[in-house]
C-alpha positions in Angstrom: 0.0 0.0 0.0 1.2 3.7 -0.7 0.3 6.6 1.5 0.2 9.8 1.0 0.0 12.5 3.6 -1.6 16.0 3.4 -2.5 18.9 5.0 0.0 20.9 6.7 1.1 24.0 7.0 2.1 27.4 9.0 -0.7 28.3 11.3 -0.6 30.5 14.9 -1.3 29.1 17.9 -5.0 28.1 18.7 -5.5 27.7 15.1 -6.9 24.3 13.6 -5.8 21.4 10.9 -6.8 18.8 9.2 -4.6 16.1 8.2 -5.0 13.4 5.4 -3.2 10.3 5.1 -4.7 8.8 1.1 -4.0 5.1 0.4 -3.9 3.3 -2.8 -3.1 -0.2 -3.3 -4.4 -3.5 -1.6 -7.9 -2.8 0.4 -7.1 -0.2 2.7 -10.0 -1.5 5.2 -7.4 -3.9 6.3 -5.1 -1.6 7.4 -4.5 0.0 10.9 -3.4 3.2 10.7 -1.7 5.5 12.7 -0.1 9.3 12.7 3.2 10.0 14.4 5.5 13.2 14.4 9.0 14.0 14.4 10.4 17.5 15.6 13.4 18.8 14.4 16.2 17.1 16.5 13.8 14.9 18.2 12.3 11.0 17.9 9.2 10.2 16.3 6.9 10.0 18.4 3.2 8.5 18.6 0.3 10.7 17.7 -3.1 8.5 17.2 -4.2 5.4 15.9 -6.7 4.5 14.5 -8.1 0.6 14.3 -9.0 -0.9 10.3 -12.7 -0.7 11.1 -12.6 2.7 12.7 -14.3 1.6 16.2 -11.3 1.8 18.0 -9.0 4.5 18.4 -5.5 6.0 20.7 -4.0 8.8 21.5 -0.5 10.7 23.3 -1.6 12.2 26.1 -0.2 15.6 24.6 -3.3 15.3 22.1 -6.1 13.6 23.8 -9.1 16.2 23.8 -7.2 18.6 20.9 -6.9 16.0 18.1 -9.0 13.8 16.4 -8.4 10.6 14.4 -10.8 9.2 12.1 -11.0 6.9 8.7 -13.0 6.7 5.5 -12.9 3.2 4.1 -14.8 4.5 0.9 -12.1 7.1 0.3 -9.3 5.1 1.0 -8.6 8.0 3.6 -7.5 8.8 7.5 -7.9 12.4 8.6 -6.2 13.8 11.6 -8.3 16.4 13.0 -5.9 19.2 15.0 -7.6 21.9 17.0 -6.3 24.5 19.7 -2.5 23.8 18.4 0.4 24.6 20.2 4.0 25.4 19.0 5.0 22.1 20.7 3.1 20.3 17.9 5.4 21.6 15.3 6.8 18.7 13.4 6.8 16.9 10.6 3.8 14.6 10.5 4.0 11.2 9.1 1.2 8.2 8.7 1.5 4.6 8.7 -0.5 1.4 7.6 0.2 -1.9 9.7 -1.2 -5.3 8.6 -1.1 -7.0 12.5 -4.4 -5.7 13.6 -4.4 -2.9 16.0 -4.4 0.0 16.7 -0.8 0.0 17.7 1.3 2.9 19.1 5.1 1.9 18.2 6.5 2.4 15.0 7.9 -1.1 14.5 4.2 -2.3 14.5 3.8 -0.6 10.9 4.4 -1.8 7.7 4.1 1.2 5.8 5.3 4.8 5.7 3.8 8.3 4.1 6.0 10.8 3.0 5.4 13.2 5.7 3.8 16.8 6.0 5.2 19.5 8.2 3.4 21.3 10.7 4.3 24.7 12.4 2.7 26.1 14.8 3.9 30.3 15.3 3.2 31.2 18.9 
């Protein structure tokens, strides 16, 4: 499967986005999918998750309330939902497809990487 990621940008602080990871390939349905970010010097680290039928979903605790994870099986499609962002969630965002059914919050769980799409947030 091949994913593409969309969405980001330069916004200010409290500002909103929304995030799309696009599939195409083998049925996207069986797929977990999840959204992680890396910062500039920093790890990648685990955003959301997202389980293949939708119905189950995690998130960091440095999102959880602000962020929003959610799927489109028709579309082939996972949106991330950002609200009330903070400079700290500047990074470059990336999204990932894992086969082992999920959702799963460690990289090494996922099969497949998006290019990435960077996020800043301007205090």
């Amino acid at each position: 499967v091949q994913l593409q990621a969309s969405g980001g940008g330069l916004v200010q602080a409290g500002d909103s986005l929304r995030l799309s990871c696009a599939a195409s390939g083998r049925a996207f349905s069986s797929y977990g999918v999840g959204w992680f970010r890396q910062a500039l010097g920093k790890e990648r680290e685990f955003v959301a998750a997202i389980s293949r039928s939708g119905s189950t979903t995690y998130y960091a605790d440095s999102v959880k309330g602000r962020f929003t994870i959610s799927r489109d099986n028709a579309k082939n499609t996972v949106y991330l939902q950002m609200n009330s962002l903070k400079p700290e969630d500047t990074a470059v965002y990336y999204c990932a497809a894992a086969a082992v059914p999920g959702p799963h919050t460690v990289t090494l769980r996922y099969d497949y990487w998006g290019q990435g799409t960077q996020v800043t947030v301007s205090s």
